[in-house]
C-alpha positions as CSV (number, residue, x, y, z in Angstrom):
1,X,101.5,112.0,138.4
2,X,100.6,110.9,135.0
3,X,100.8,107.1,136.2
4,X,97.6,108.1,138.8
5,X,94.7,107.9,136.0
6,X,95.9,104.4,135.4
7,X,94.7,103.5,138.4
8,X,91.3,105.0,138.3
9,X,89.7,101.8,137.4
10,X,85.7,101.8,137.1
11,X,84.3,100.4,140.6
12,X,82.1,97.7,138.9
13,X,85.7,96.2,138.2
14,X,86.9,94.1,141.0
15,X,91.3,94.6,141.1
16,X,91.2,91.1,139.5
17,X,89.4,92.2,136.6
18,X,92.0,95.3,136.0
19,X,93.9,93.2,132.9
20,X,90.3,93.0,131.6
21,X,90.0,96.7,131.9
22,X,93.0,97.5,129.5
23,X,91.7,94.8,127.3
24,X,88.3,96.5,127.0
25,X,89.9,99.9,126.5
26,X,92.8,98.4,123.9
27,X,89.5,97.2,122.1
28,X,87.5,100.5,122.0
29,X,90.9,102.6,121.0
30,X,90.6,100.1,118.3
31,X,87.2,100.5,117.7
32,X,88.0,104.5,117.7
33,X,90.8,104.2,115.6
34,X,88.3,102.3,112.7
35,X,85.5,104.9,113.1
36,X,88.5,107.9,112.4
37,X,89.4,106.0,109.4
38,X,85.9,105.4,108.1
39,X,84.9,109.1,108.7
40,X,88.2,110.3,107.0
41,X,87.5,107.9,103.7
42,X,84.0,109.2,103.9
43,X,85.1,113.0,103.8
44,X,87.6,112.3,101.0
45,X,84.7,110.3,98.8
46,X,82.9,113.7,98.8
């Protein structure tokens, strides 16, 4: 039942805009990936 929260798609998204979705959320794990970076390099500097 993993698969289900997949398909929990915010209801300001029409079913069209679902490959958008994953785009958005491919971009902010991105986004979250950078940050965890930055943080680590920033605890290491100290």
């Amino acid at each position: 039942m993993q698969n289900a929260s997949l398909h929990k798609v915010p209801t300001n998204f029409a079913p069209e805009d679902s490959s958008n979705f994953y785009a958005i959320a491919a971009r902010d794990k991105a986004l979250a990936k950078l940050a965890i970076a930055l943080f680590i390099e920033d605890l290491h500097r100290r």
